[in-house]
C-alpha positions, 0 to 999 in steps of 0.5 A: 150499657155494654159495660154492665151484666144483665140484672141477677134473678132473685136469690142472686141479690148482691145487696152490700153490709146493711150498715154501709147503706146506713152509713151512706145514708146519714152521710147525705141525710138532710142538714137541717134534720142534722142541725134541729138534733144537734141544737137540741142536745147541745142546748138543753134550755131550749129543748121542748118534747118534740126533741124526746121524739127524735132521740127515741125516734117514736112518729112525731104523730103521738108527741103532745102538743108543745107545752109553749108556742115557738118564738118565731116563724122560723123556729116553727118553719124549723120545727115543721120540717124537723118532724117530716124529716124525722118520719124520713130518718125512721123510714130509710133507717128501716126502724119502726117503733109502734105503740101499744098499751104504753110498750113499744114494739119493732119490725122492719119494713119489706120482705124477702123475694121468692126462691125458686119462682123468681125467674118466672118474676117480672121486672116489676116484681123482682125490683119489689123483691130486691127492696124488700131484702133490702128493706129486711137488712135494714130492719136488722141493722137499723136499730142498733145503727140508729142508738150507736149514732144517738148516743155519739152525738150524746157524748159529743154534745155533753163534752160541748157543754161542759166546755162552753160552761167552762169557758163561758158562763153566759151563751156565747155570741156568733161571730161577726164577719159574714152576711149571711148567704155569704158563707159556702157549705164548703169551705174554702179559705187559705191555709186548709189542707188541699184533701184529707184523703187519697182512696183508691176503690176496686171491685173485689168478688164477696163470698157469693161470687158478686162484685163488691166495691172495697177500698184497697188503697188509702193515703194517708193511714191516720193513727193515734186517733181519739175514739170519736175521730175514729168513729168518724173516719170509719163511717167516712171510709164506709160510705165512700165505696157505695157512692164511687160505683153508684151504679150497682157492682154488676160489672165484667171485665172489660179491655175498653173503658173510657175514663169519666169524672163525678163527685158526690156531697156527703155531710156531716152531724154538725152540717159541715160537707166532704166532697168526693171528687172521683175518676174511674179509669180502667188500670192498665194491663192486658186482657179483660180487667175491672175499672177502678176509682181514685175518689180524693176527699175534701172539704173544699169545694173547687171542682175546676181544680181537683178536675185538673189534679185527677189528670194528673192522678190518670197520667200518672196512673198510666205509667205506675201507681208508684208514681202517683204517690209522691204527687199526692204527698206534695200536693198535701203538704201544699196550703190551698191557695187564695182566690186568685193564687197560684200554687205550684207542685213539683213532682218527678215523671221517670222518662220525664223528670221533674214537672211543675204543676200549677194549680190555680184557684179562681179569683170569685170564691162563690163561683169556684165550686161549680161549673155552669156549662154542662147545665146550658148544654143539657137544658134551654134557659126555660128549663133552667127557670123552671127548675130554678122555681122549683128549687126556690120553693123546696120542691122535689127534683130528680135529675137524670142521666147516662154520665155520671159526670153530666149528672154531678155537675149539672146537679151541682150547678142547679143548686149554685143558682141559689146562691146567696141562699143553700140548699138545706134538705136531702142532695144527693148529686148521685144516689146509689143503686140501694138508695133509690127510695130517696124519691119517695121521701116526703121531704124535699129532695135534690137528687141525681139518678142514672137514666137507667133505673128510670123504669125503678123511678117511676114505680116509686110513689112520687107526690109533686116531683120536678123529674129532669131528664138531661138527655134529652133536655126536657121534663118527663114528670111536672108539677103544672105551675113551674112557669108561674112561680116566679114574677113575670116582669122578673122571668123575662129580665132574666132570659134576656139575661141568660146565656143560650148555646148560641150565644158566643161565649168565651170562656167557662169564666165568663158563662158562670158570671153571666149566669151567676149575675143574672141569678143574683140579680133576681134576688136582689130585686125580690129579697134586697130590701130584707136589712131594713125589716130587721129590727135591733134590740138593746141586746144587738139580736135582731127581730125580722118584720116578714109582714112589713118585708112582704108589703114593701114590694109594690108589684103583686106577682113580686108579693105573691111570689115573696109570701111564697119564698119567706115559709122556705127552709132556706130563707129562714137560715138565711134570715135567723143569720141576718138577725144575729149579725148587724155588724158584716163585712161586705160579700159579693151578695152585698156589693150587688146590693148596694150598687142596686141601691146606689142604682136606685139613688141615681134615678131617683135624682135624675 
């Protein structure tokens, strides 16, 4: 890229704070890692001593057997991946606790790369170098990262459970309104707060003479927080720099740059997600100048319309930074609108005066937070299925490309084809330079790389990895049975249903409702019948029959496919919801479902 200096020779490392890494790391650390841990400390009735391994972090190898058997299929599933993603949490933590004759000892992973001999090194053996000093930082920062994250999390748990028995003296139910599937990892009603923060990120030299990303603006300045909000905006605000210039600081000045627009996903201990939505431009001035950032962040998901607010962030910043400001004031003290709504922000141009801004959000909630386009560019509908097979079944996926905005956005969009399920492990939509060991976790994984660490990807130890390259719209790495995953009869409805390129399709609108209608079907027609094998106690909690679900299909590629599909991660949230909810109020999943059944009554009486 003409953009970017050649890679620094060892003892050039610009590796940033250990900590920033970490931070960014538990940001996208897998939710279901986060949510075990969280269910384990604030429920202490259900703990068993697998949860001891996970708040000492010792290998879930030396934990004893479970004292009783786990009550349901999904509780083991749960368990099962709590433990492989405990190794995972152990690894990138850089903390490694080995036993011996009872006392534990600790070393970090990786060593330091040559001094002086490094210019005779290989590119192989100067990337090795690179994660061993990084590996090293790690191992000095981890453990004490590690125990200030454990121990919050025992704080707020135990102020959890003081309120729930001050309030409750029996356990509280969940609430009843959702289908499960229904309710988006993002959240999206009326009323929120458009973004939480406006940050702006340049690129500052550090000590050694390398550029760093450093946060050199925020709007607004919170104060007065209580200790654990602050904490929590600290860690926020220290892994947003390491995903606003994912590709390294190896950067010069330039005079040219064209704008481009990416985001990122970060998640939180208790499974709630911030979006950063982010455009990195060149300031204006004269001569050689660095780009910067402006990352707004939120926790609603609605990428059309934050798209839509970051030209105007880019036509403002064109003028002034002073002008940018107030647009963002009125935009946050502005309620997000409902589906469908309009809102309207006034905002004062010099030359231009006042100009009306209106924001529209989509009328279909489940779509609003992805865009299907850059996907069906990039990938053939075949492609598409395959990926979609691979999903479907928690595999690895690695997706790469030169944009960081093709990258996002068609990461975003392959995750959506779930819907009404969610993607519950490691999602990355782009990994920075110091988070590319991402690829050799033993957990499933989706995750978006830059074309250009695709030397330093494939050098990784990859099992069973899906490795997309958008570019040039093919697979680089397989499995060898994508095509198979899925029912036959099933696949070749759904091509017919899908969208080419040389289809003539109107609208965006129009492209994410085909796509998503035809993604939706295929779930209706494999897993619809799933509220008739849910049996209701006196209780009101439900009791999932896989047994009889898995039979009730009467073709066997649908069978064999579904036997496959109920020991995912995702199913089982989905599931475990379905049994605490019997009373929903209807979702777009479930409209789809009853018009198949009403479908269905019809030919049957025809």
């Amino acid at each position: 890229m003409p953009r970017r200096d050649k890679r620094p020779v060892s003892g050039q490392q610009k590796t940033p704070t250990s900590a920033r890494v970490h931070v960014a790391w538990l940001w996208t650390a897998p939710f279901a890692y986060r949510k075990a841990l969280a269910v384990q400390l604030t429920n202490p009735s259900r703990v068993h001593p697998t949860s001891a391994q996970v708040l000492s972090l010792r290998p879930p190898g030396d934990a004893p057997p479970l004292a009783a058997p786990l009550s349901s299929a999904g509780e083991r599933r749960g368990a099962a991946s709590l433990s492989a993603q405990h190794r995972l949490l152990a690894r990138l933590s850089g903390v490694r606790r080995l036993r011996s004759g009872g006392a534990e000892s600790e070393s970090a992973p990786g060593g330091g790369g040559g001094g002086g001999a490094g210019q005779k090194l290989s590119a192989r053996r100067r990337s090795r170098g690179r994660t061993g000093r990084l590996g090293s930082a790690r191992g000095m920062a981890g453990e004490s990262f590690v125990r200030f994250f454990r121990n919050s999390l025992r704080r707020r748990s135990s102020r959890r459970a003081d309120e729930s028995r001050d309030a409750h003296p029996t356990e509280s139910k969940p609430d009843i309104g959702e289908r499960p599937g229904e309710r988006s990892s993002f959240p999206s009603s009326a009323g929120h707060l458009f973004f939480e923060y406006l940050v702006v990120v340049s690129l500052k030299k550090n000590a050694k003479g390398d550029y760093e990303p450093k946060i050199t603006y925020q709007f607004p300045k919170r104060e007065n927080l209580m200790r654990g909000q602050r904490e929590e905006e600290e860690r926020l605000l220290q892994a947003i720099p390491l995903f606003c210039f994912p590709d390294g600081n190896e950067w010069a000045p330039l005079t040219e740059f064209n704008s481009e627009t990416f985001s990122f996903v970060l998640t939180n201990v208790d499974g709630s997600r911030k979006i950063g939505y982010c455009r990195r431009l060149l300031p204006s001035g004269r001569g050689a100048r660095l780009p910067e950032v402006y990352c707004i962040v939120s926790c609603l998901g609605c990428f059309g319309l934050f798209s839509k607010i970051l030209d105007e962030v880019e036509k403002r910043r064109q003028i002034s930074a002073a002008v940018i400001y107030p647009f963002m004031q009125g935009l946050r003290e502005s309620p997000f609108p409902a589906p469908g709504k309009t809102v309207t922000i006034k905002s004062f141009i010099p030359d231009s005066g006042t100009e009306h801004i209106e924001l529209t959000r989509p009328l279909d909630s489940h779509l609003e937070h992805v865009e299907f386009q850059a996907l069906f560019q990039c990938l053939s509908p075949e492609k598409i299925l395959q990926i979609f097979a691979s999903a479907v079944l928690e595999r690895r996926i690695v997706f790469l490309a030169e944009e960081l905005s093709s990258l996002s956005k068609c990461i975003h969009a392959a995750a959506a084809l779930l819907y009404p399920f969610t993607w519950a492990h490691t999602y990355i939509p782009v990994v920075p330079e110091q988070l590319l060991s991402t690829v050799c976790c033993p957990t499933p994984f989706m995750v978006g790389i830059q074309k250009r660490y695709l030397d330093e990807v494939q050098e990784q130890p990859m099992e069973e990895v899906l490795l997309v390259d958008l570019c040039k719209g093919n697979f680089l790495k397989l499995v060898g049975d994508e095509e198979e995953i899925l029912p036959a009869k099933l696949q070749s409805e759904m091509l017919s249903s899908l969208p080419t390129m040389n289809n003539n399709v109107q609208t965006s609108e129009e492209l994410n409702t085909r796509v998503s209608d035809a993604f939706v079907q295929f779930f209706v027609k494999t897993i619809g019948h799933y509220p008739a094998h849910i049996k209701w106690g006196k209780n009101g909690q439900g009791s999932f029959q896989e047994r009889s679900f898995c039979k009730a299909l009467t073709s066997k590629t649908s069978r064999k496919f579904l036997k496959k599909f109920v020991k995912t991660q995702m199913f089982s949230l989905f599931i475990q919801e379905a049994e605490r909810n019997k009373k929903s109020v209807e979702g777009y999943f479930q409209k789809r479902l009853n018009e198949y059944e009403e479908q269905k009554k019809q030919r049957r009486l025809s």
